[in-house]
C-alpha positions as CSV (number, residue, x, y, z in Angstrom):
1,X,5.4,10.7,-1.7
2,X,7.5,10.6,1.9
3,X,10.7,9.7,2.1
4,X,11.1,6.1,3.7
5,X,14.6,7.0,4.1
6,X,13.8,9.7,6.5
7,X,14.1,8.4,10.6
8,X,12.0,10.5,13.1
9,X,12.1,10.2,16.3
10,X,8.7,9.7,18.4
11,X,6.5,7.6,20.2
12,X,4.8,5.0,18.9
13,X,2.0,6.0,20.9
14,X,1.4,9.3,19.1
15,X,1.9,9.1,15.9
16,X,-0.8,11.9,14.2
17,X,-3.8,10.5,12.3
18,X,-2.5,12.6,9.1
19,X,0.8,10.9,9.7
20,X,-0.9,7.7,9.3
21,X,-3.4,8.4,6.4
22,X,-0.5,9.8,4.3
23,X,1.8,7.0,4.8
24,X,-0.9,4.5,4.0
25,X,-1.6,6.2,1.1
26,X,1.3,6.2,-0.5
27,X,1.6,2.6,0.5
28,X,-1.2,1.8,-1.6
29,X,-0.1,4.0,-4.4
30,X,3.2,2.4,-5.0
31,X,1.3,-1.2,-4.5
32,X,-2.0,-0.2,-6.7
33,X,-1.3,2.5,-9.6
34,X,1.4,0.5,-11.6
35,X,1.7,-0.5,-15.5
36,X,4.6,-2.8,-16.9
37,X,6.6,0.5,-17.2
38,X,6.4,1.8,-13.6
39,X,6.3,-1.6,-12.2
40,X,10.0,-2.0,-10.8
41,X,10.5,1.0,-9.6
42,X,7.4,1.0,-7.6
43,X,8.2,-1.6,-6.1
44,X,11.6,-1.0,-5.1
45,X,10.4,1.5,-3.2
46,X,7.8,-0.2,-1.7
47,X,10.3,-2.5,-0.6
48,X,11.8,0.1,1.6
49,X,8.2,1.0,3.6
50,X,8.3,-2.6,4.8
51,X,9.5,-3.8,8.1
52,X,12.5,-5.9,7.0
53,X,11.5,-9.0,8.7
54,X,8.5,-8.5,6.3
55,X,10.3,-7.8,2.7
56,X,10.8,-11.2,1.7
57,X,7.6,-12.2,1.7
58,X,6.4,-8.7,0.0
59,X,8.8,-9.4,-2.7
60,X,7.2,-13.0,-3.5
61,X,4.5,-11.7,-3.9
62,X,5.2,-8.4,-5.5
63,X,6.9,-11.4,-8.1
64,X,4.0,-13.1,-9.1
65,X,1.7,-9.7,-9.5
66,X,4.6,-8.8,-12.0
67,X,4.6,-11.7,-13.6
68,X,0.2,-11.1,-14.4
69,X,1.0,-7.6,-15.1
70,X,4.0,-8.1,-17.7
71,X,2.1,-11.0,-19.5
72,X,-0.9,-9.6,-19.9
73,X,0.2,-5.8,-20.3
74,X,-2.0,-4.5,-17.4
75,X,-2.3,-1.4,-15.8
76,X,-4.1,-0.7,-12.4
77,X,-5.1,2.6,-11.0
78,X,-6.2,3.1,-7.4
79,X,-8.7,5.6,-6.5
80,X,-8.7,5.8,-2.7
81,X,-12.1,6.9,-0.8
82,X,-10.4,9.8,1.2
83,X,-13.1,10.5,3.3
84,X,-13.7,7.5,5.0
85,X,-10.3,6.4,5.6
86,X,-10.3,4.6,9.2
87,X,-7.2,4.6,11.8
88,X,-7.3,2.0,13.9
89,X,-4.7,3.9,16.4
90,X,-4.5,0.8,18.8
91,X,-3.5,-1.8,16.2
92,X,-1.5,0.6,14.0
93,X,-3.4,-0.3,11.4
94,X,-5.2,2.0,8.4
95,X,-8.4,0.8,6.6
96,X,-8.4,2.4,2.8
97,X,-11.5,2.0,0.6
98,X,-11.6,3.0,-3.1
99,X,-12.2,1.8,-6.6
100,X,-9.6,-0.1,-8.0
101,X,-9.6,-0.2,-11.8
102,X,-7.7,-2.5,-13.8
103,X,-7.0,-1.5,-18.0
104,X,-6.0,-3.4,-20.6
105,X,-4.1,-1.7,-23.6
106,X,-5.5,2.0,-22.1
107,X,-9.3,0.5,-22.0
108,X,-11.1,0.1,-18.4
109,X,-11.8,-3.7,-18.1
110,X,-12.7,-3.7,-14.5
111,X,-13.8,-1.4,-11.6
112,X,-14.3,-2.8,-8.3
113,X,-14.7,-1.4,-4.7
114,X,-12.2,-2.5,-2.6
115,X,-10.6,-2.3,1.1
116,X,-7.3,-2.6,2.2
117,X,-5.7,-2.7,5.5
118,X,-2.1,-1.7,6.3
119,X,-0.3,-2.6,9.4
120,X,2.4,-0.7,10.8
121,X,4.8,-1.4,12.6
122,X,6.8,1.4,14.8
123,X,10.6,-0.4,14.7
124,X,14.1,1.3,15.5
125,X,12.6,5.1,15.5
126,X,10.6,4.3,11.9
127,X,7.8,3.4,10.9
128,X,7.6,0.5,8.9
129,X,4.7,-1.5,7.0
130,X,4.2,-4.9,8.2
131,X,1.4,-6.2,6.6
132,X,-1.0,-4.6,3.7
133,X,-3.8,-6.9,2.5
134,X,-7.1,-6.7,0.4
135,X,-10.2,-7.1,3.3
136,X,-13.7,-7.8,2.7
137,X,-16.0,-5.3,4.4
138,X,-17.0,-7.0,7.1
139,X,-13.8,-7.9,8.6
140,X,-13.5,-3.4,8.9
């Protein structure tokens, strides 16, 4: 996974596509694959990919998912669609499909095709996330 604590020094303007994809895939790793174990530290470090304007928003929410995931004992794994990842260069913004699966007690009790979108946000020579949200298809 990068290192959110790592500043580089570029131009907002041309940031690679790689750069992108990898960044947003790790963003939806520490969000997606997570089980009551793994569930704080995830998101501590997820914490840390956010703009900070942004965080305590992110950690309302990231609240109420742990809340669902404790009770219930839930695990979710995603599997991103590599190949057709879009970068939206213009909007900083990086469309990832996959299946996410959700398990109960180590059995598979849902798989569904989803899109998400993260937003970047290129702030004091980082790179931060501002926004990361569930799309339908039609809004790609």
């Amino acid at each position: 996974s990068l290192n959110p604590e790592r500043s580089m020094i570029y131009d907002s303007n041309h940031i690679s596509k790689s750069y992108y994809t990898e960044l947003a895939l790790d963003i939806t790793h520490l969000l997606l694959d997570i089980s009551p174990d793994t569930l704080s530290n995830q998101y501590k470090r997820l914490q840390m990919h956010f703009l900070p304007q942004a965080r305590k928003e992110l950690i309302a929410t990231l609240r109420k998912i742990k809340k669902d995931v404790t009770n219930k004992k839930l695990s979710t794994i995603f599997d991103p669609d590599i190949e057709n990842i879009k970068i939206i260069k213009s909007k900083k913004q990086v469309i990832v499909p996959g299946t996410l699966k959700t398990l109960t007690y180590n059995t598979i009790t849902s798989k569904d095709k989803k899109l998400y979108q993260v937003t970047f946000k290129y702030y004091r020579n980082r790179i931060y996330v501002s926004d990361i949200s569930e799309i339908e298809p039609e809004e790609k």
